[in-house]
C-alpha positions in Angstrom: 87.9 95.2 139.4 85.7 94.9 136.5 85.7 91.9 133.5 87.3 91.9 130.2 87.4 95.1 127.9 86.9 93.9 124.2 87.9 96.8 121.5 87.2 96.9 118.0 87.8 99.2 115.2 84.4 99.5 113.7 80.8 99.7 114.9 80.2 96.1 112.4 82.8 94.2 114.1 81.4 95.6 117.6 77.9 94.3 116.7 79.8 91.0 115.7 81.4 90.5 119.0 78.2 91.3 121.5 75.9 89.1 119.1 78.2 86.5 120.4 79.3 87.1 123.7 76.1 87.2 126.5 78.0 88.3 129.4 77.6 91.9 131.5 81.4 91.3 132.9 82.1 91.9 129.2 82.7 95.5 128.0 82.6 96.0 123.7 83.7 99.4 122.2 84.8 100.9 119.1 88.1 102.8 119.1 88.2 103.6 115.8 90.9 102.7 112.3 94.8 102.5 112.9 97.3 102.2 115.8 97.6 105.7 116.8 93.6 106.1 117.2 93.2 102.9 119.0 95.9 103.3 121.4 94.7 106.7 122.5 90.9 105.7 122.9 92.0 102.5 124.7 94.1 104.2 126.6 91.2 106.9 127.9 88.9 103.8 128.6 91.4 102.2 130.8 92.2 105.9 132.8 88.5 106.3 132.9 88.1 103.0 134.3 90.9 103.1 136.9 89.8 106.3 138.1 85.6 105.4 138.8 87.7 102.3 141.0 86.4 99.7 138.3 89.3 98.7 136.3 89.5 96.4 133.6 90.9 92.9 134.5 92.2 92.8 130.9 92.0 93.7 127.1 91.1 92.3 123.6 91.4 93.7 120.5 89.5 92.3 118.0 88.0 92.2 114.7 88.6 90.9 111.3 91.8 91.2 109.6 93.7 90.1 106.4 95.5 86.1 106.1 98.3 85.4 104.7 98.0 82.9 101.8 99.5 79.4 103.2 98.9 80.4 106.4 95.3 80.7 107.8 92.1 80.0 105.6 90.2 82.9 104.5 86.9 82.7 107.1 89.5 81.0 109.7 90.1 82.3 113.1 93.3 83.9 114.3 95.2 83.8 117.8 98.2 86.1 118.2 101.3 85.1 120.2 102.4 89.1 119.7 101.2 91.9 117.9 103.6 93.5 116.3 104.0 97.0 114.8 104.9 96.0 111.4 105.5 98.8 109.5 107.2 101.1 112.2 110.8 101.8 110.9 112.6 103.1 108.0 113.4 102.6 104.3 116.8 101.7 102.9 118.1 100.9 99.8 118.7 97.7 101.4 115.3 97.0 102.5 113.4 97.8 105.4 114.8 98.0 108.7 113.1 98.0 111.7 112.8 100.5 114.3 114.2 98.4 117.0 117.5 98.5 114.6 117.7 101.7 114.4 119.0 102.6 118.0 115.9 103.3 119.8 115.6 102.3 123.4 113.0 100.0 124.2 111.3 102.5 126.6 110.4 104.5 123.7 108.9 102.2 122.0 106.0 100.9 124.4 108.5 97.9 125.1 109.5 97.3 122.0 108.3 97.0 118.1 106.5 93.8 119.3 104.2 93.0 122.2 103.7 89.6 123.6 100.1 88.5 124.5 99.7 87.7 128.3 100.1 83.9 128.2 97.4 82.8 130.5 94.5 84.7 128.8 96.2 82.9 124.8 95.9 79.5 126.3 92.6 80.3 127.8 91.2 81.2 124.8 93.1 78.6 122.6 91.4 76.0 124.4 87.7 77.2 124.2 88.9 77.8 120.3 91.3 74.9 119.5 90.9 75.3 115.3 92.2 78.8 115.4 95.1 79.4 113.8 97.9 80.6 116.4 100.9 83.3 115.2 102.1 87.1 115.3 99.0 89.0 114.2 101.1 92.0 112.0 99.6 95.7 112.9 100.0 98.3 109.7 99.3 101.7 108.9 99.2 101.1 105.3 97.6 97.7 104.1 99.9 95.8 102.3 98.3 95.7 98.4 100.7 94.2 96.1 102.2 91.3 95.8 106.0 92.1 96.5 104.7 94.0 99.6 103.2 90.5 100.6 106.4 88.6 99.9 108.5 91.0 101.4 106.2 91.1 104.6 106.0 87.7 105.3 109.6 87.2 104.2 110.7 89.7 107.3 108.2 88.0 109.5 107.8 84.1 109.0 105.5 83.6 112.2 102.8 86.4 111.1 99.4 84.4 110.1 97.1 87.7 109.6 97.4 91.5 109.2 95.2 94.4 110.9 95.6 97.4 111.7 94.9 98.2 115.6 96.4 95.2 117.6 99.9 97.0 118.2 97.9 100.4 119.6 95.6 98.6 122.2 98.9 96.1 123.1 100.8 99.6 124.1 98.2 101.0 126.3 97.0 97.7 127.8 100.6 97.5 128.7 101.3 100.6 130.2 98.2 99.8 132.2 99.8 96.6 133.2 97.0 94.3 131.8 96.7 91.6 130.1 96.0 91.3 126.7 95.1 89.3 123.5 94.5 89.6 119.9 92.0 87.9 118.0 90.8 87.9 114.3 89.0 86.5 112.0 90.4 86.3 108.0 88.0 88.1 105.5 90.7 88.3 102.7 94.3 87.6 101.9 97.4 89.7 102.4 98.1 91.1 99.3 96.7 93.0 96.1 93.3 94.0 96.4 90.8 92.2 94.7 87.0 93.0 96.6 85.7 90.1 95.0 87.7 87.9 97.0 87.1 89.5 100.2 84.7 87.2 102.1 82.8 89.8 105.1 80.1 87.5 105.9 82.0 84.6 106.5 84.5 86.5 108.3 81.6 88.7 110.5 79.8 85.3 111.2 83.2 83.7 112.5 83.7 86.5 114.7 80.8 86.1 116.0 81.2 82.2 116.8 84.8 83.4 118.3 83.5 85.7 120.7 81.6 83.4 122.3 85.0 82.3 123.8 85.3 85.4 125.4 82.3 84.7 127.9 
């Protein structure tokens, strides 16, 4: 068995997470934007893997991600305790209800609409990072950009510190791999409407980089 499989969405956060981590039984790639994307690469990592006979002892996603206001600091560091696949339902005139409501049978869902992070690998890490912020990390298709998406979001999901868009993907296929595995982020902007000038990259880059270093 081989070490820890680290997977982010973009080449920049990739280059973020190896500046910090110094460690050959660490493996960083890019699996591209969204759920469906990232599942599928992680997936064909982890098959690859299995089948040279040097599997992966377990998976991160990570990268940066939006905070919610209130929540975590903007340049702060995120933990999940699940990621869950936020936006993965149906509309009603009522509001939104989620696909778990709807009928569908947990097997045909991954698991479920949520998936927990493996609890040995969230304490490891909360204890080489003991200021990060520790909640659901939210994974979207659509990034929430006004401000009664953002109320209505972290109305429905009270635990959620930070929003990305890949956790939920890699959770699945770690899963079905029967791995362990963890979400971390760093905040470069709030939840919410998009305003660029309040997006902070460098601070959030640089704190990634500081976090990975936890992943030695």
């Amino acid at each position: 068995m081989t070490g820890l499989l680290v997977l982010t969405a973009v080449p920049a956060e990739a280059e973020a997470v190896r500046a910090g981590v110094d460690d050959p039984t660490v493996t960083v790639r890019t699996v591209g934007v969204g759920p469906a994307v990232a599942g599928a690469a992680t997936a064909r990592l982890l098959v690859l893997a299995e089948a040279a006979g040097r599997p992966y002892r377990a998976v991160v996603s990570a990268g940066i991600g939006g905070g919610f206001v209130g929540r975590v600091a903007i340049g702060g560091t995120v933990l999940a305790t699940r990621s869950v696949a936020a936006d993965l339902g149906a509309e009603s005139p009522a509001g939104f209800i989620p696909i778990d409501e709807l009928g569908m049978p947990p097997e045909l869902l991954g698991g479920g609409p949520a998936v927990e992070v493996d609890g040995e690998l969230l304490a490891a890490l909360r204890s080489a990072l003991p200021h990060a912020t520790v909640g659901e990390v939210l994974t979207v298709s659509t990034v929430t950009g006004t401000a009664a998406g953002t109320e209505a979001l972290a109305d429905r999901h009270p635990a959620a510190v930070a929003e990305a868009m890949e956790g939920y993907g890699v959770a699945v296929a770690a899963a079905q791999a029967g791995l362990p595995f963890a979400e971390l982020r760093t905040i470069s902007n709030p939840v919410g409407p998009r305003d660029r000038g309040a997006w902070r990259m460098r601070e959030a880059f640089s704190a990634l980089t500081e976090a990975a270093r936890a992943l030695r």
